[in-house]
TORMIBA-441571 format. One record per residue (C-alpha): residue number from 0; x, y, z. Coordinates in Angstrom, 3 decimals. Layout:
BEGIN
+-----+----------+----------+----------+
! num !        u !        v !        w !
+-----+----------+----------+----------+
! NUM !        X !        Y !        Z !
...
+-----+----------+----------+----------+
This chain:
BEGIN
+-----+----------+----------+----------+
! num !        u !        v !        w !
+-----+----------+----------+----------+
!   0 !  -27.315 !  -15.415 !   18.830 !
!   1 !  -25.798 !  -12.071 !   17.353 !
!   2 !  -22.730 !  -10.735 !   20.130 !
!   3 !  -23.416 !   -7.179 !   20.950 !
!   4 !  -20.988 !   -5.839 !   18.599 !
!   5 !  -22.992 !   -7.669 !   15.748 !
!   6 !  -26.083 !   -6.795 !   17.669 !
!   7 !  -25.152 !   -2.925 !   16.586 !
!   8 !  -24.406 !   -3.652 !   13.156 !
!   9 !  -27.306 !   -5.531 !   12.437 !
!  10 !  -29.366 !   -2.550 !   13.368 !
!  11 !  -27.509 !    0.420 !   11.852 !
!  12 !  -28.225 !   -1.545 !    8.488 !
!  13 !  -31.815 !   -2.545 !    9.332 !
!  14 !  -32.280 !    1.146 !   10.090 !
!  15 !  -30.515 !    2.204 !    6.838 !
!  16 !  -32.612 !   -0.475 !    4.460 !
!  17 !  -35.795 !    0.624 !    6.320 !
!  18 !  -35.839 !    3.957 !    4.798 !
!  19 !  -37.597 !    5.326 !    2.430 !
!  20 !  -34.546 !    5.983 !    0.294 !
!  21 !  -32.653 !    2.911 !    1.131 !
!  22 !  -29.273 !    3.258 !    2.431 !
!  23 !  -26.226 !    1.417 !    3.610 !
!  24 !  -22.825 !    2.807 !    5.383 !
!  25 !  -20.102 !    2.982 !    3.306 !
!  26 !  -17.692 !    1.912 !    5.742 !
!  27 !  -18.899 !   -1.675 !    4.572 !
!  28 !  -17.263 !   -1.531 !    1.702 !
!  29 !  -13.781 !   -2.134 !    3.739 !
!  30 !  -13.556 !   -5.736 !    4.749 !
!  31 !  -10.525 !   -7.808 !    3.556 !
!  32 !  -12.302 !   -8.307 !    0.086 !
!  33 !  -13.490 !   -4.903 !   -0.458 !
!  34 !   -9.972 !   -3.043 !    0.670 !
!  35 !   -8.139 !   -5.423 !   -1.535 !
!  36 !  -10.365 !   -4.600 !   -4.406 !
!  37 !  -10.259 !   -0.924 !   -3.447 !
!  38 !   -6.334 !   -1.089 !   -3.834 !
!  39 !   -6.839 !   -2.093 !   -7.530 !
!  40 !   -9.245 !    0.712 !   -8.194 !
!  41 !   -6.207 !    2.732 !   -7.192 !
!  42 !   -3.879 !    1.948 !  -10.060 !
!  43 !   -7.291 !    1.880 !  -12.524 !
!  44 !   -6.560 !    4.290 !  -15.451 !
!  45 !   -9.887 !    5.942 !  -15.002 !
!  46 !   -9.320 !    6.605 !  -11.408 !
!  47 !   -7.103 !    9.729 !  -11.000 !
!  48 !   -7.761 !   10.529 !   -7.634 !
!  49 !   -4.247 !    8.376 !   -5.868 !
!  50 !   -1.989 !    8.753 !   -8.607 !
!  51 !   -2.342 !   12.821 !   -8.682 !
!  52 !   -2.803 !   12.930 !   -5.073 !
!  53 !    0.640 !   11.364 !   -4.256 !
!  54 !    2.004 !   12.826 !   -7.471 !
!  55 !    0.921 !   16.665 !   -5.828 !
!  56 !    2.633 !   15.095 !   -2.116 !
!  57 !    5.751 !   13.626 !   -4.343 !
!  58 !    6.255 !   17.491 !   -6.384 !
!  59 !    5.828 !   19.373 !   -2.746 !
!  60 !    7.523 !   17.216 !   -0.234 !
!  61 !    9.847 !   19.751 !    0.747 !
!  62 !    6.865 !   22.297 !    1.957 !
!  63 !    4.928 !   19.700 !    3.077 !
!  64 !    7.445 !   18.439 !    5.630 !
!  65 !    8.496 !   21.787 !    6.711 !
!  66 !    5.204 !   22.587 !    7.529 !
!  67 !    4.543 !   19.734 !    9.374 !
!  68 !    8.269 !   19.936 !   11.509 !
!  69 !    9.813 !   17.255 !   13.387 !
!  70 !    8.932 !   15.523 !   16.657 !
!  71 !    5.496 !   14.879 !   15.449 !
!  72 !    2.917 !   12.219 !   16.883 !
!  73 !    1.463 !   11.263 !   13.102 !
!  74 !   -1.936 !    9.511 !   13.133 !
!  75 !   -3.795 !    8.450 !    9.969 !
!  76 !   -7.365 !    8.232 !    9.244 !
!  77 !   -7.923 !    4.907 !    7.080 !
!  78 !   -4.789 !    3.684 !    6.431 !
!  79 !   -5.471 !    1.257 !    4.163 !
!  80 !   -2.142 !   -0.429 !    2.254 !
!  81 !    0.194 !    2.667 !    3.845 !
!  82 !    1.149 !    3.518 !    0.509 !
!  83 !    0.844 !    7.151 !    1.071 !
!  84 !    2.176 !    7.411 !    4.102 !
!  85 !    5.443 !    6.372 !    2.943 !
!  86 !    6.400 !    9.458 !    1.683 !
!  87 !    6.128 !   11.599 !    4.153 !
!  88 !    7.871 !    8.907 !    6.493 !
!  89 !   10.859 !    8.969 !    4.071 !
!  90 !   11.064 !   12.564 !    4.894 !
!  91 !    9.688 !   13.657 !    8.107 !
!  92 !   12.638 !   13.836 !   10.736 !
!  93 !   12.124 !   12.620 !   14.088 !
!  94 !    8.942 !   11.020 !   14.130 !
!  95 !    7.905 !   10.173 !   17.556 !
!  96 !    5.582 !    7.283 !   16.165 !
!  97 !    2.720 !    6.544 !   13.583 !
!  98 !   -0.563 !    5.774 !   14.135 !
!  99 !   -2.376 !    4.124 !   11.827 !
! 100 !   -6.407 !    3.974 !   12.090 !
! 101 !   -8.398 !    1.283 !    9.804 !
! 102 !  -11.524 !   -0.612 !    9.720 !
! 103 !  -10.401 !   -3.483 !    8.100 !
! 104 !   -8.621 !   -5.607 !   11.131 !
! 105 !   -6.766 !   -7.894 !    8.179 !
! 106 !   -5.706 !   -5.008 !    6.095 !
! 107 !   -4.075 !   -2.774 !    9.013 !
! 108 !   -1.669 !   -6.324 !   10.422 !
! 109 !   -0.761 !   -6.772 !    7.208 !
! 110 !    0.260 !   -2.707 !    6.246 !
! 111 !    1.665 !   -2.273 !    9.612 !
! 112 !    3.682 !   -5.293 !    9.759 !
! 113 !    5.109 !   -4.305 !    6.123 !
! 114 !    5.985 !   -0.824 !    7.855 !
! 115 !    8.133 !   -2.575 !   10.795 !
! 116 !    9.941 !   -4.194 !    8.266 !
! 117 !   10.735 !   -1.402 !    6.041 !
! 118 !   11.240 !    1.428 !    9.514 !
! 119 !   12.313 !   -0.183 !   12.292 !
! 120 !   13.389 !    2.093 !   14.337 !
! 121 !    9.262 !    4.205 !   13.804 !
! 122 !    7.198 !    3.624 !   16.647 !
! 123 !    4.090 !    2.146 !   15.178 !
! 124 !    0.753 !    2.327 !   17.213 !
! 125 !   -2.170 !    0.400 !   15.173 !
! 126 !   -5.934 !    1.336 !   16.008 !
! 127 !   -8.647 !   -0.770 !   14.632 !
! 128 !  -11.256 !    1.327 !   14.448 !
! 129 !  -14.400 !    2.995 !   12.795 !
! 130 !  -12.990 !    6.477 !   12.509 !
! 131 !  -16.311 !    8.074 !   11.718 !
! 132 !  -17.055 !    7.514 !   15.286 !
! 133 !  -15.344 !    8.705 !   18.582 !
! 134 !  -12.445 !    6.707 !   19.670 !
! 135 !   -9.519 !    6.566 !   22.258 !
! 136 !   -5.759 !    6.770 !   20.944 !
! 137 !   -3.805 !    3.807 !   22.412 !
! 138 !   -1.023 !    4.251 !   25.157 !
! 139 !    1.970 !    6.471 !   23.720 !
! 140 !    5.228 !    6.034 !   25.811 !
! 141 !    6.188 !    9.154 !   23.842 !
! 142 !    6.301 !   12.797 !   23.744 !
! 143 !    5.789 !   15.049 !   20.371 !
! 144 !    5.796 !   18.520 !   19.585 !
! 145 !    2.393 !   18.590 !   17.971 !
! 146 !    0.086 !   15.859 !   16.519 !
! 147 !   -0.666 !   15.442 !   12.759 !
! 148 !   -3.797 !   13.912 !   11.108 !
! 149 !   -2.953 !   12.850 !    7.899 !
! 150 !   -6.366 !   11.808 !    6.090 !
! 151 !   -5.578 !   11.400 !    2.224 !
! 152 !   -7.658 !    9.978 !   -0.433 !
! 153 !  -10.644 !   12.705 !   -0.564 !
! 154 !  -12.288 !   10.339 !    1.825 !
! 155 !  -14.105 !   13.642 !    3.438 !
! 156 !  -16.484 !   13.419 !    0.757 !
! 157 !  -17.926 !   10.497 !    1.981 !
! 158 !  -19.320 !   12.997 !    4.654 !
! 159 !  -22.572 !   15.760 !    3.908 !
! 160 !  -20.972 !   19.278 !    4.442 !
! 161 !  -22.791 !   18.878 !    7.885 !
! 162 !  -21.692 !   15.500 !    8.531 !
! 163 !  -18.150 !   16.879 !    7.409 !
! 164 !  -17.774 !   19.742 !    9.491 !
! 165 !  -18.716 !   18.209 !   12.834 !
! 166 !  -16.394 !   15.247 !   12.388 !
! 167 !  -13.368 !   17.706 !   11.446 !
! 168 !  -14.526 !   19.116 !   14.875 !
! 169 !  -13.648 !   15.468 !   16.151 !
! 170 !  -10.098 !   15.622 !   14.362 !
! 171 !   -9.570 !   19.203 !   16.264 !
! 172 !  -10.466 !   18.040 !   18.979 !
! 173 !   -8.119 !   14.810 !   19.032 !
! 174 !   -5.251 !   17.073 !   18.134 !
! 175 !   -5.774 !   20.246 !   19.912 !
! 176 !   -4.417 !   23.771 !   19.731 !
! 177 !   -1.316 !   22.976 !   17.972 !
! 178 !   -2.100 !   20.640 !   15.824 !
! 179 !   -2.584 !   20.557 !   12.446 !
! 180 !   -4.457 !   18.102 !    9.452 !
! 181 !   -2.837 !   17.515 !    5.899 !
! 182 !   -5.531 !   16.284 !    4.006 !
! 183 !   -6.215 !   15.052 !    0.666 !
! 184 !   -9.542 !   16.979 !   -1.299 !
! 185 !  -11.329 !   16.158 !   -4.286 !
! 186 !  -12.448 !   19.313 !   -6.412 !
! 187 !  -15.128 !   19.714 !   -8.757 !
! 188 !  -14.169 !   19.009 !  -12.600 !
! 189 !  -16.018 !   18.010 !  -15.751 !
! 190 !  -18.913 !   15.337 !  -15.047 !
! 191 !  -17.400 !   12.786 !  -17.765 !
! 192 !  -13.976 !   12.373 !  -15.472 !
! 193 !  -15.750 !   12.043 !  -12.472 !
! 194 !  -18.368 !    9.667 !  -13.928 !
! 195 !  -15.643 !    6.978 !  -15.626 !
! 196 !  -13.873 !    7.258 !  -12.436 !
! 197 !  -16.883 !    5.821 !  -10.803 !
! 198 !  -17.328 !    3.731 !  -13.748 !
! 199 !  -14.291 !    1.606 !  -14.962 !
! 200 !  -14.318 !   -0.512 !  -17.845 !
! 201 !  -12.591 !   -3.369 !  -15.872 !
! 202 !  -15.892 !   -3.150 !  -13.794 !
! 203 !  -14.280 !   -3.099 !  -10.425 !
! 204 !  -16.283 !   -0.638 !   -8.917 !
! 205 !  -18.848 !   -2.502 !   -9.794 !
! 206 !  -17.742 !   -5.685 !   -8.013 !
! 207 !  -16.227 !   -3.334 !   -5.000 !
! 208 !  -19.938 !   -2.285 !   -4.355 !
! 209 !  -21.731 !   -4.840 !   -4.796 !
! 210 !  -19.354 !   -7.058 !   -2.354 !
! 211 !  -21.422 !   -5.211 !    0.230 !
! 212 !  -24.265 !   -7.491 !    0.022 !
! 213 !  -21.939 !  -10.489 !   -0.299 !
! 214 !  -20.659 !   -9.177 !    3.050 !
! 215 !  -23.923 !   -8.930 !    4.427 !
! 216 !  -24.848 !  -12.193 !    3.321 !
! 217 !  -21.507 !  -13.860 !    5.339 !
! 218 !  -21.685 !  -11.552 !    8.370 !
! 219 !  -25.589 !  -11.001 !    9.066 !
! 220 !  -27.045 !  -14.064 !    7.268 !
! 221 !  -28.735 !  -12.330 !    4.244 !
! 222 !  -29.678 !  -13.583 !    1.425 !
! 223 !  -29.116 !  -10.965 !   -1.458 !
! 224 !  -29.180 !  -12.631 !   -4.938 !
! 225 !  -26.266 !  -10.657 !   -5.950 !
! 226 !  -27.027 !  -11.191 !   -9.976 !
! 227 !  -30.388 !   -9.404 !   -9.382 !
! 228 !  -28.554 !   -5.930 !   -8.341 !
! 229 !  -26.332 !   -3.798 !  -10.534 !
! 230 !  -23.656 !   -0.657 !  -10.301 !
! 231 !  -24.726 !    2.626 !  -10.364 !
! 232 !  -22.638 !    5.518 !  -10.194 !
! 233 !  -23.060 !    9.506 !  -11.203 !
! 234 !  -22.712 !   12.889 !  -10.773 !
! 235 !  -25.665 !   15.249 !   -8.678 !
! 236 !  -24.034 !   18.255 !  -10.064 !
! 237 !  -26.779 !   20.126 !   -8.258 !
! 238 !  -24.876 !   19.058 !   -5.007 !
! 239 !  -21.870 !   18.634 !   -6.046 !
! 240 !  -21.322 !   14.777 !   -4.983 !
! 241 !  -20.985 !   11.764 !   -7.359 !
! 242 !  -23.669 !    8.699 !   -5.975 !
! 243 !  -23.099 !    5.419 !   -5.769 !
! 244 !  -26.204 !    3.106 !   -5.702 !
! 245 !  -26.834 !   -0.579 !   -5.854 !
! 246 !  -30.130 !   -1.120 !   -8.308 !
! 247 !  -32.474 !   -4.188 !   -7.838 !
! 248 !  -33.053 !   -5.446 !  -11.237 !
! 249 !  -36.844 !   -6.641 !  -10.297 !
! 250 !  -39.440 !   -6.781 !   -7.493 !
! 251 !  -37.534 !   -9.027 !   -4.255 !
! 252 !  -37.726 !   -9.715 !   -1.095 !
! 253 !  -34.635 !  -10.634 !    1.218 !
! 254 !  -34.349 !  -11.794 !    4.399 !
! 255 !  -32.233 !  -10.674 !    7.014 !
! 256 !  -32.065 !  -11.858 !   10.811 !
! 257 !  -35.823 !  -12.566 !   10.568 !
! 258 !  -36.294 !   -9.480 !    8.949 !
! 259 !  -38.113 !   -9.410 !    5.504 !
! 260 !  -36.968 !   -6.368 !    3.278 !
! 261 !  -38.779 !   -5.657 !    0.363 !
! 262 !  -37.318 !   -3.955 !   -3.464 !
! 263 !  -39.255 !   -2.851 !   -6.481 !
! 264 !  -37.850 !   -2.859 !   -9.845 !
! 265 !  -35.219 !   -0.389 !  -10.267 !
! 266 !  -35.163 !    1.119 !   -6.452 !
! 267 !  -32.055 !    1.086 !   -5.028 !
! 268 !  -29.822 !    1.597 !   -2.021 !
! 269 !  -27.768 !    4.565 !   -2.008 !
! 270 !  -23.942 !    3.056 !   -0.762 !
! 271 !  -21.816 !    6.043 !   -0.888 !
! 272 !  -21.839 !   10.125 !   -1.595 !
! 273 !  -18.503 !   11.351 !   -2.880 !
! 274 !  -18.914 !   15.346 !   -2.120 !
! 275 !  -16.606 !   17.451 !   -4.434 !
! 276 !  -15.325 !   21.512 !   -3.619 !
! 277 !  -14.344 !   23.913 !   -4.715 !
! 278 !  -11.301 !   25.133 !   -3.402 !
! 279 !  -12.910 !   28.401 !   -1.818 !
! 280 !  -15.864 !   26.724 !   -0.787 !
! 281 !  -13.597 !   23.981 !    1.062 !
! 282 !  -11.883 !   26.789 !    2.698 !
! 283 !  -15.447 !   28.271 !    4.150 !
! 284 !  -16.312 !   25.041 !    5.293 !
! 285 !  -13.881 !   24.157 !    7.226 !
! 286 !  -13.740 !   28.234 !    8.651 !
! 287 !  -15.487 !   28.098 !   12.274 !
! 288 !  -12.212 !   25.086 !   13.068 !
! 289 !   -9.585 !   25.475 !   10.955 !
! 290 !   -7.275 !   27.650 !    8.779 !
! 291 !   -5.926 !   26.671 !    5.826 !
! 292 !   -2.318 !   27.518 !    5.520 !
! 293 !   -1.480 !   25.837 !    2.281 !
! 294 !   -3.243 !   24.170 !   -0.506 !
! 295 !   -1.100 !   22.245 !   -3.831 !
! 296 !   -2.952 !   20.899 !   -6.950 !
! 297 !   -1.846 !   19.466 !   -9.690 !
! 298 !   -1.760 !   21.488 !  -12.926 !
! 299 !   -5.036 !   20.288 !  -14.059 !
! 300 !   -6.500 !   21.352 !  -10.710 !
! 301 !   -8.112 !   18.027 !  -10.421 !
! 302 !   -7.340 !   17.089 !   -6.773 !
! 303 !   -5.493 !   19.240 !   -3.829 !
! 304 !   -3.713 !   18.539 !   -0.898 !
! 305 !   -4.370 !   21.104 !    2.106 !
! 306 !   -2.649 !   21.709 !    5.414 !
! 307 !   -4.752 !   22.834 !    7.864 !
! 308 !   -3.939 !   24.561 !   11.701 !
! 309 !   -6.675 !   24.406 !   14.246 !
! 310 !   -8.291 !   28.484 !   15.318 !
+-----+----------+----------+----------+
């Protein structure tokens, strides 16, 4: 017997492998194994999206944090290790507490409990949740001038534009009038960086998707051979997004919850898009809810941090 909760699960990925082009949610990818391989990514030579992102929050701290103000309530969309958030909470004054937001139940004790250590006088408010969908903030015993969302890591790309633009609605909403989003962006760049950054030598990318079907196989009782699938990852330049698949390597069945799913040689299951913008066409996107007020880069004008007010 599956519990409700797994009940729901099991059927947003039945519905996602029953497609004609086979999908699975990348939110997967974030149990304890996948956000601790995920963390290693982030110091991966290849990958430049962390290091210039907090290197472009590091250079403009000043700005960033007079922007922002003081007495804010500051909530963050996929946590993860907190490694980011620790510079603005070394200069932010008056913080009237942090809320951190993650899938990963494991990952989000053992950030936050790091965080009590190192700040003991923040306010810290943990939410484990799926921040894609709607959820409640907990019980705040405090009052703030304005909330913050701070959602780093170019994870908005893991939304279509469409997708995107209603779920920023969400992060209006959750904030309101005076609030305000500081938010990390990917732009577009030459395909060879964005392909090896998808594509490390070390292969961990490879091993962080494919531990999706090694999670399936623990949580939902599948039986994915996991040496007949490999890594794909590239760029669509046509829309602007690089895709990362998971390729069956020859005609299979698997089984899932009395469910029979059958592959072909080389067809695959899409796990992730990873849009890219420009930084006009960011700007127009995100038009009918916010303004942007501010937008760094780095001097290649790889990635860019933007601070956006809601209309």
């Amino acid at each position: 017997m599956h519990s409700p909760e797994q009940e729901s699960y099991l059927r947003e990925v039945l519905s996602g492998l029953k497609k004609p082009q086979k999908t699975l949610p990348c939110k997967l990818f974030y149990d304890e194994e996948g956000s601790a391989l995920f963390d290693q990514i982030c110091d991966l030579e290849e990958y430049y999206l962390t290091r210039t992102e907090i290197g472009i929050i590091e250079n403009n701290l000043d700005e960033i944090s007079s922007l922002i103000g003081q007495d804010c309530l500051l909530i963050e969309f996929g946590s993860g290790s907190s490694l980011k958030i620790r510079l603005l909470l070394d200069r932010l004054k008056n913080i009237s507490a942090y809320v951190p937001i993650d899938i990963s139940l494991n990952h989000l004790i053992k950030s936050t409990e790091a965080l009590s250590i190192d700040y003991e006088s923040l306010k810290i408010r943990p939410v484990c949740a799926d921040y894609s969908q709607p959820f409640e903030l907990p019980p705040l015993d405090v009052t703030w001038s304005k909330k913050v969302v701070f959602y780093p890591g170019s994870t908005i790309g893991n939304f279509t534009p469409e997708q995107a633009l209603k779920f920023l609605g969400r992060i209006a909403g959750l904030v309101g009038k005076d609030g305000s989003l500081l938010i990390g962006v990917d732009l577009k760049k030459d395909t060879e960086t964005l392909e090896a950054a998808y594509n490390d030598k070390d292969g961990l990318t490879s091993e962080f998707n494919l531990n999706i079907l090694r999670r399936l196989n623990r949580e939902l009782g599948a039986n994915f051979q996991i040496s007949l699938w490999k890594h794909q990852a590239f760029y669509n330049k046509e829309h602007g997004r690089v895709e990362m698949h998971l390729v069956s390597l020859k005609d299979q069945s698997v089984k899932m919850n009395n469910n029979k799913i059958f592959f072909k040689t080389d067809e695959d299951i899409l796990t992730e898009y990873s849009y890219k913008y420009g930084i006009e066409e960011f700007e127009e996107m995100v038009s009918p809810i916010f303004d942007v007020q501010h937008v760094w880069t780095d001097k290649e004008k790889k990635f860019s941090v933007q601070y956006l007010t809601v209309k």
